[in-house]
N, C-alpha and C positions, 0 to 999 in steps of 0.2 A: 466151604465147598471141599468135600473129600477128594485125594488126588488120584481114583478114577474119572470124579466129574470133570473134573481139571483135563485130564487126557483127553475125555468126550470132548468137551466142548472145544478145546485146543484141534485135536485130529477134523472135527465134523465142520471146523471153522474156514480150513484151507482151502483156496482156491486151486485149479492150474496155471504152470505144473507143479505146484507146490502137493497138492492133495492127495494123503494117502488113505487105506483104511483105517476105518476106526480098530480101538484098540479090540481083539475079542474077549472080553471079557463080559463087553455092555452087549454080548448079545445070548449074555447067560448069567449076569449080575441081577441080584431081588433088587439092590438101590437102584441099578440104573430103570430097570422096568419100572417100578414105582414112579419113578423121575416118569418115565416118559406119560405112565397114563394120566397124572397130575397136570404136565404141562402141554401135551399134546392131544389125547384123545379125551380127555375130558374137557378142555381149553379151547380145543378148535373145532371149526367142521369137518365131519366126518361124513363119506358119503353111506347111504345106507340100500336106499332099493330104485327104480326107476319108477315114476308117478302110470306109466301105465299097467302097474303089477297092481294097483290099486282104487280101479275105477269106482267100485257100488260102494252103496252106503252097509260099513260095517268091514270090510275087507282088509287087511292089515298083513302087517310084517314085524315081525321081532325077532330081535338078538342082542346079543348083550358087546355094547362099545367098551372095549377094556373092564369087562368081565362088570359092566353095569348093564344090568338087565332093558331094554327100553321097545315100546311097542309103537309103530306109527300107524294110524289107525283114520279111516274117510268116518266123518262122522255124519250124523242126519242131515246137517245145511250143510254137507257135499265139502266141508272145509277136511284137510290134511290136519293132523295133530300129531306132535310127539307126547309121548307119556310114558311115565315109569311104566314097568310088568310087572309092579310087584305089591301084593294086597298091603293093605296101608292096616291089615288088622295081622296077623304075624309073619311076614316075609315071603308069600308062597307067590311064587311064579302064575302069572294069571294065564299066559295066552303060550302056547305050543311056540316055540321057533319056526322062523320060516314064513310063507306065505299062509294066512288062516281066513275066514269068514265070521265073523261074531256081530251080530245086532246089540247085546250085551255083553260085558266082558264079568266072568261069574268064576271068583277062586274055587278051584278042586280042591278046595281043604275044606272051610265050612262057607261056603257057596257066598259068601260078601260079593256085591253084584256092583259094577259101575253101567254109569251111562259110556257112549262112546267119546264124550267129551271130558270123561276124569272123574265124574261128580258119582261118588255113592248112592246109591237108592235103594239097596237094597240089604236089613242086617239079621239072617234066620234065627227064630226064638232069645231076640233079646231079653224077653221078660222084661223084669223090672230097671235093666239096666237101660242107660239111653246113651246110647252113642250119639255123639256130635257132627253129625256126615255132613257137614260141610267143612270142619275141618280133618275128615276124613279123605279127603277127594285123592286123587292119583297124581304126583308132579307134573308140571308140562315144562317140555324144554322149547329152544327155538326150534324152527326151521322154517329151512329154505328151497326152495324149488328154482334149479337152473338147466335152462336146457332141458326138462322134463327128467332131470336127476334130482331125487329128492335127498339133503343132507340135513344132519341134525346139530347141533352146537348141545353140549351141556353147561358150556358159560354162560352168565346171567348177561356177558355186555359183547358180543362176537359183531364181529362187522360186517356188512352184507359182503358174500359172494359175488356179485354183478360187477361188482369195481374190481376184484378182484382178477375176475376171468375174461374181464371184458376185452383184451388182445386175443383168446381164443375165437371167439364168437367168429370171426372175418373168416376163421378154417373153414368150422363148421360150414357155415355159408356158401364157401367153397363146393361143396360136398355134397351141398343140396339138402341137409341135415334133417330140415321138417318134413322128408317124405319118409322118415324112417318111426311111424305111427303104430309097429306094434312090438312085442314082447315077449324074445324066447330066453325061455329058461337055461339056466345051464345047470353046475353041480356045485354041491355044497361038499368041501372035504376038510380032514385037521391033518396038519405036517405038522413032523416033529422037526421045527426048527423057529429061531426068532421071530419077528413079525418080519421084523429089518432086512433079512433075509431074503425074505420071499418078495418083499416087495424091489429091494435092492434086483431080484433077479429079471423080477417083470416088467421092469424099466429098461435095460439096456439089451441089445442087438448081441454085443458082441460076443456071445456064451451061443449063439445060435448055431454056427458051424461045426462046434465040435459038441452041446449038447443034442442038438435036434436035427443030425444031419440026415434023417430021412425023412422031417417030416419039415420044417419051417424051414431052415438052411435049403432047400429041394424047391421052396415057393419065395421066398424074401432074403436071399442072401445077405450075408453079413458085410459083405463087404462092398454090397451097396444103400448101405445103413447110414446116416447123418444125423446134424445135430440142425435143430430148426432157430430154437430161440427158448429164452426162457430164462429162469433163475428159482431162487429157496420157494415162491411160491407156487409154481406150476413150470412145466417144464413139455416143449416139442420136439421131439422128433420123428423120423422119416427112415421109409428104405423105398426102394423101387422094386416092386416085383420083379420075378426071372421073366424073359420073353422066351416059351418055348418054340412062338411060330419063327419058320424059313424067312428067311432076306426076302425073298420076291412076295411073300406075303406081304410082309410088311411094307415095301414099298407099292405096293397093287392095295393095302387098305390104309396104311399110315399107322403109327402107333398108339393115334386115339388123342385126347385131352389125357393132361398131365393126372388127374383126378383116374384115370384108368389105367396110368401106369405105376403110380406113387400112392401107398397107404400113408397115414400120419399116428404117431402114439402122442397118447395125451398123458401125462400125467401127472396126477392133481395129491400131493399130499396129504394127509399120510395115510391113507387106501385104498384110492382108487387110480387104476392106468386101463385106458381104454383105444384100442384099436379102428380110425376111424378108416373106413372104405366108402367105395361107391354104392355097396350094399347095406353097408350097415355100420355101427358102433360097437362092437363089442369091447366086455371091459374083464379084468381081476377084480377084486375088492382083497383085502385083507385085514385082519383083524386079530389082536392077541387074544391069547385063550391061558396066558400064562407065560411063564421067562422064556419057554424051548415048545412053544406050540404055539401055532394060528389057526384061524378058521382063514379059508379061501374060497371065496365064491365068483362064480364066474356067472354074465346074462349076457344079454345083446338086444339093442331096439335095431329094426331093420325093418323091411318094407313088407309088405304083406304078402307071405308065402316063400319069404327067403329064406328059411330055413331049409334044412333036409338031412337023413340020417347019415348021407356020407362025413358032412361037417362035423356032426356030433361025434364022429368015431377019429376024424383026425383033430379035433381038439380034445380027447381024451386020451389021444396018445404022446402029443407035447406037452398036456398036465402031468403023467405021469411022469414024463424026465424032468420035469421040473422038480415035482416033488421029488426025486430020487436025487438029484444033484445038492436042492437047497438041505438036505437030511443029510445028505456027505457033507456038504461044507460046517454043517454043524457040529459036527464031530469035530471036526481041526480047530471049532471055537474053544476047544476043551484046553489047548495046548499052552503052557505055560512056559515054552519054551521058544516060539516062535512069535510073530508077529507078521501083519500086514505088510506089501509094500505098495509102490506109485501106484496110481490111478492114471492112466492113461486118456488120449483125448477122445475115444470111442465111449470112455464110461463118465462122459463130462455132465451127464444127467444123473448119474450116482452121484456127482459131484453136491448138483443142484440138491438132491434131498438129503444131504449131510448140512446141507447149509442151513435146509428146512429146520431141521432136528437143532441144530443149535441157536439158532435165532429163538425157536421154541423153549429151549430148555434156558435161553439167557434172558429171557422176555423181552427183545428185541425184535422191529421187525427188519427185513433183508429187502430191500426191495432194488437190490441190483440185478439188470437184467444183459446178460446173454444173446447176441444176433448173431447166425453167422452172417456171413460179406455176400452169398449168395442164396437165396429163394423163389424154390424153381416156382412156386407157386403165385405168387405176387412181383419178382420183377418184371 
């Protein structure tokens, strides 16, 4: 182990208050990126789209998990599939990124065709040559569908998800979760800055008051922000909405169930954090695209008709500080002269996915968990 790994996994180990940041170098090091996609996103689940972006037969989604290509795809008996996107006759990308429609999946290079379940069938002017299509066929990875999030594993032995998340579920429930049956889009963008970054950002509260103070700081103050519960495998927490109504309103109507005054963030290692309301789930995903860039895509399931274009334009105005700040702090990761300090107990969920990363990268798992003493939700 070289003595950057040594620093990682040393820094990413600490608890509070012991726990600082990690060193910046691992979030513009070839080694340490390498490291992570070997033992993180190629090793664990990763989420990828929600199962209602993918109802008919043929309908799919792809992107590349740690710059590996892969497509999930509803096949003719209505079953979900992962599979490589990439033709098994010379390396060409089969299916468009993104949300696509294909009944067959047919490269744009010399038209090699799959079924939707992997299997070749189709090889133009092979002549006298014979390809072998069935050891031709497309990879398939795991997955798993939880909560109507569909994630993928590229490990051959990944453990289910359900045991895993199974203290979230009582939220959801809370929340009313299963009346949130449809599927708004959000946007797809690349920041120049680490995955780590970004995702480091879209976890924690406490960058809300002075990044976002006209737009989230104005609806979820920071400083009625907390930590739920949790630890290195998933991590809760909480803020309270601002109350803009008068005293006499609110005693003439009351302040409602706790469910309408209290959102919940969820965040599930290492890409996705979602935002649970009385409307709806919205989430980030993130995804490397390289040492000093990610893709970041944002959706939401929510009730039918809950969308609208005011939402859309004030969550493209707190993505864009997001992106402008996590691009500034990437710059200071250049600095050879500085380094991190504490972490504080508002970023005790930064904390949580440092622990991730290192339980990841020491092939241990962590399954210390996190409560605080008070839950406004269940005591």
């Amino acid at each position: 182990m070289s003595n950057l790994e040594k620093s990682y996994v040393e820094a990413a180990s600490q608890a509070l208050p012991e726990a600082r940041c990690l060193p910046f170098m691992v979030y513009s090091d070839q080694r340490a990126y390498r490291q992570e996609k070997e033992t993180v996103f190629h090793n664990d689940w990763v989420f990828v789209c929600a199962e209602q972006q993918l109802l008919a037969t043929g309908d799919y989604f792809a992107l590349s998990i740690a710059e590996e290509p892969i497509v999930v795809i509803r096949g003719k008996n209505n079953q979900l599939r992962a599979l490589s996107n990439v033709c098994r006759h010379r390396g060409t990308l089969l299916n468009d990124e993104g949300v696509g429609q294909a009944k067959r999946m047919i490269c744009p290079y010399h038209a090699w065709t799959y079924e939707t379940d992997g299997q070749l069938i189709g090889v133009p002017y092979g002549g006298d040559s014979e390809v072998d299509k069935q050891a031709h066929c497309l990879p398939e990875f795991a997955l798993e569908i939880w909560q109507g999030l569909v994630f993928v594993s590229l490990a051959s032995n990944a453990p289910s998800l359900r045991e895993r998340y199974a203290s979230i579920e009582r939220y959801l429930a809370r929340y009313d979760y299963a009346q949130f049956d449809t599927y708004y889009g959000g946007n797809v963008e690349r920041w120049q800055c680490n995955w780590k970054l970004a995702m480091e950002n879209a976890m924690e509260s406490y960058h809300l008051f002075k990044v976002h103070k006209d737009t989230l700081e104005a609806v979820t103050p920071t400083k009625q922000a907390f930590y739920l519960e949790g630890g290195a495998s998933w991590s809760l927490t909480g803020g309270k909405y601002k109350n803009s109504r008068n005293k006499l309103t609110n005693w003439l109507m009351g302040e409602g169930d706790v469910t309408d005054q209290y959102y919940v963030l969820i965040s599930l290692p290492p890409s996705f954090v979602g935002i649970l309301s009385r409307e709806s789930l919205a989430w980030v995903s993130v995804y490397p695209a390289g040492t000093t860039e990610c893709v970041v895509r944002s959706g939401a399931l929510s009730i039918k008709g809950g969308g609208d274009s005011g939402e859309d334009e004030f969550t493209a105005a707190f993505f864009a500080e997001d992106k402008m700040i996590c691009e500034r702090v990437q710059q200071g990761m250049a600095s050879t002269h500085s380094h991190g300090g504490s972490l504080i107990e508002m970023e005790r969920v930064v904390v949580d996915f440092h622990q991730y990363l290192a339980s990841r990268l020491m092939g241990e798992s962590n399954n210390t968990l996190y409560s605080s003493t008070e839950n406004i939700f269940f005591d």
